[in-house]
N, C-alpha and C positions, 0 to 999 in steps of 0.2 A: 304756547303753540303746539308743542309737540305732545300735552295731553287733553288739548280739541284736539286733535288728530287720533288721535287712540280710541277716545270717544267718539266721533263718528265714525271710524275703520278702524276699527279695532283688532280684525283680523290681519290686513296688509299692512297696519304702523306697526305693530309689535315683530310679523314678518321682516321686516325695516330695518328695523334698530336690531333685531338677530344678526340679516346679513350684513349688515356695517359690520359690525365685530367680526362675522366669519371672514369677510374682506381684508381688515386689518391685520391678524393674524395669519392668513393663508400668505398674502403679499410681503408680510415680515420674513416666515419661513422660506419662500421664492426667492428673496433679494437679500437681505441683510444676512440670513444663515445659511447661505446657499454660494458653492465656489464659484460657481458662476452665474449670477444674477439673473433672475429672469423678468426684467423689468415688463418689456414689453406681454410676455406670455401671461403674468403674472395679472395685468390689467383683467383679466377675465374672469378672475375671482370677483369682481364690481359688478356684475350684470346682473345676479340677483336683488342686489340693495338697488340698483337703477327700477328693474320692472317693479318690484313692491314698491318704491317709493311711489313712481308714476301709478300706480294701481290705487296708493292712496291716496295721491292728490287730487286724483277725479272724482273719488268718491268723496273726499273731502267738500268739494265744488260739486255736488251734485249730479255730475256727470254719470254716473254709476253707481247704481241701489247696491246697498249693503251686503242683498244677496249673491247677486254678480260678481261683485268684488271678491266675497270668498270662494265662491266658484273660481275664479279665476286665479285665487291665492291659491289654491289647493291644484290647480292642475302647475301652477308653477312651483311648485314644491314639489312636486314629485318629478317633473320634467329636469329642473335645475340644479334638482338634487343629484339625481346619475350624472348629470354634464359636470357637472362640479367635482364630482367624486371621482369622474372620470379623469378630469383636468389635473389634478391633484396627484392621485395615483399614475399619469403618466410623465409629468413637472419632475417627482420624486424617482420616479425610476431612471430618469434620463438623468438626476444631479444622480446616481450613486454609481452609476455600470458607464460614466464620462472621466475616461483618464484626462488630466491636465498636464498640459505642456505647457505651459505660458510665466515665464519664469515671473511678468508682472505683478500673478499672482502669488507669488512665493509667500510672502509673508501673511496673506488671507489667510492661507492652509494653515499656513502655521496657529493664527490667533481662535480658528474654527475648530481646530483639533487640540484646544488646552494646551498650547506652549506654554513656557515652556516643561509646565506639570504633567508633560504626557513622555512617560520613560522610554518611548519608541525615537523621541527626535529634541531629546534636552539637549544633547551635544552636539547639534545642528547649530549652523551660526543664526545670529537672528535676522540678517538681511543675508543677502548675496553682495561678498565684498566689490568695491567699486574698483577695486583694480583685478578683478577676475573676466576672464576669457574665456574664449571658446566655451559658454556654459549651457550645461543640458541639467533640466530638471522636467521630475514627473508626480506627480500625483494620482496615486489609484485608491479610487475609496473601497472599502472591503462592501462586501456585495454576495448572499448565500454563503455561498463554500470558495467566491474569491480572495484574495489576500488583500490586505491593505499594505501600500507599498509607496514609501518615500525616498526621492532619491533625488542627489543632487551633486553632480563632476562640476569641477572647472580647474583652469590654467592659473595659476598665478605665479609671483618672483619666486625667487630661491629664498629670499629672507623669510615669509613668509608662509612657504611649506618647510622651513626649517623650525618654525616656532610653532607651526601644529605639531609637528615630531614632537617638538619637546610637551606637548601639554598632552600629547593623547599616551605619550608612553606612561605618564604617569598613572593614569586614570584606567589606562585596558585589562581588562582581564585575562586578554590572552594575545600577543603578540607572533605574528610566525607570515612564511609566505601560502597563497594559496593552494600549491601543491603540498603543503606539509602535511602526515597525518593526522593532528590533531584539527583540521581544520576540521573535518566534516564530523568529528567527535562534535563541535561545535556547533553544528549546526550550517558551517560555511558550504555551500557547493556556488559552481558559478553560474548554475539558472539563474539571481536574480539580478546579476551584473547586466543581461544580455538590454534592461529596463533602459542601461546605461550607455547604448551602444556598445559593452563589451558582452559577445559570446561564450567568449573566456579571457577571463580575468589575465592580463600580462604577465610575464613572471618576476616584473620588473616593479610591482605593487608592494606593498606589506601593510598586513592588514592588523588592524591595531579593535579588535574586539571590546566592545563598550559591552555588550550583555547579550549572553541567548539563553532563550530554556523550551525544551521542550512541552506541551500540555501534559502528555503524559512520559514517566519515565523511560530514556532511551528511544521512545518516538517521535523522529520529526519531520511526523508528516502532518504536523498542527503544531507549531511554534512561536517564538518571537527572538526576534535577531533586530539587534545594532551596531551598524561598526564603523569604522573609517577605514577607507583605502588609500595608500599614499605613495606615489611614485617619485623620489626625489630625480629619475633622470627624466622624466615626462614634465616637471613643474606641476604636476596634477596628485588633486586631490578628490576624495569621491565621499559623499557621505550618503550610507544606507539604509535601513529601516524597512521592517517586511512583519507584516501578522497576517499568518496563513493557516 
């Protein structure tokens, strides 16, 4: 069937079977690789394999000479091609410059951003534990010259911020409170806390440094940073992550 169909519109079947694929692909990238799905928007990527398809079946059926048909392939290739390109290009700008708040998605981000092989957020839990409170988490995808920024506070028992003490002291590279001087040797200032509702970091925190390094040396006004922040009188915990 589908090469009588080639054979008689051969311009619009082959049109056809391009935009299936463009469809499939576009709508893959929208939803399955995308933080936040764009099912319904994504639908729109379909409307060129819909007009060629309908373009060939008339001509298939005689309803429309060969010549018409590519007339009409050809004005819709170049019409659908800017709507398309346009779609696309604004689909992608809205997933990259769209901070996420939605802690539902926590573990998305995670699986979309190579957990746990991405050195920005290994020592992230892999879920959000179930007996955590009061939780704020955010996701900011990097975007020209903005940072990419993972962050994620919550409450839990004493038992349980007593046993990330014990696992992050082993593991930090540099342990200290945020007013120390080595902190901002490090890379630490408290811009990126404010992500966290803190402005500035308490002094009631201590921040247990998993890795920073500058891009270039002593520069860090282009870096990467990972830490954990841990208040045992707060019951809170805070894990961070920033490429700026």
């Amino acid at each position: 069937m589908v090469r009588e169909w080639i054979k008689k519109a051969p311009f619009p079947a082959i049109m056809s079977i391009i935009s299936l694929a463009w469809f499939i692909v576009a709508y893959l990238l929208v939803t399955v690789r995308s933080i936040e799905p764009y099912y319904l928007e994504g639908l729109i990527f379909a409307i060129p394999f819909v007009l060629f398809a309908v373009t060939t079946f008339f001509t298939v059926k005689g309803k429309l000479k060969i010549g018409v048909s590519s007339i009409i392939t050809g004005i819709l290739i170049f019409v659908l091609g800017f709507v398309q390109l346009s779609a696309f290009a604004y689909i992608s700008f809205d997933a990259v410059t769209t901070a996420t708040t939605d802690t539902d998605k926590y573990q998305r981000i995670l699986k979309l951003t190579d957990y746990p092989n991405n050195p920005l957020t290994e020592e992230f839990p892999n879920k959000i534990p179930g007996n955590a409170k009061n939780v704020t988490f955010i996701y900011n995808p990097a975007f020209l010259q903005g940072s990419e920024i993972f962050g994620l506070k919550f409450q839990t028992d004493p038992d349980s911020i007593q046993n990330y003490i014990n696992e992050f002291s082993e593991i930090a590279r540099w342990i200290g409170d945020p007013e120390d001087s080595e902190a901002e040797k490090n890379g630490i200032i408290s811009g990126p806390f404010d992500v966290l509702e803190y402005e500035n970091l308490p002094e009631n925190f201590t921040i247990y440094l998993i890795d920073s390094k500058p891009y270039q040396l002593n520069d860090w006004n282009h870096g990467e940073l990972s830490l954990v922040a841990i208040s045992k009188q707060r019951n809170e915990i805070i894990f961070l992550a920033e490429d700026w």
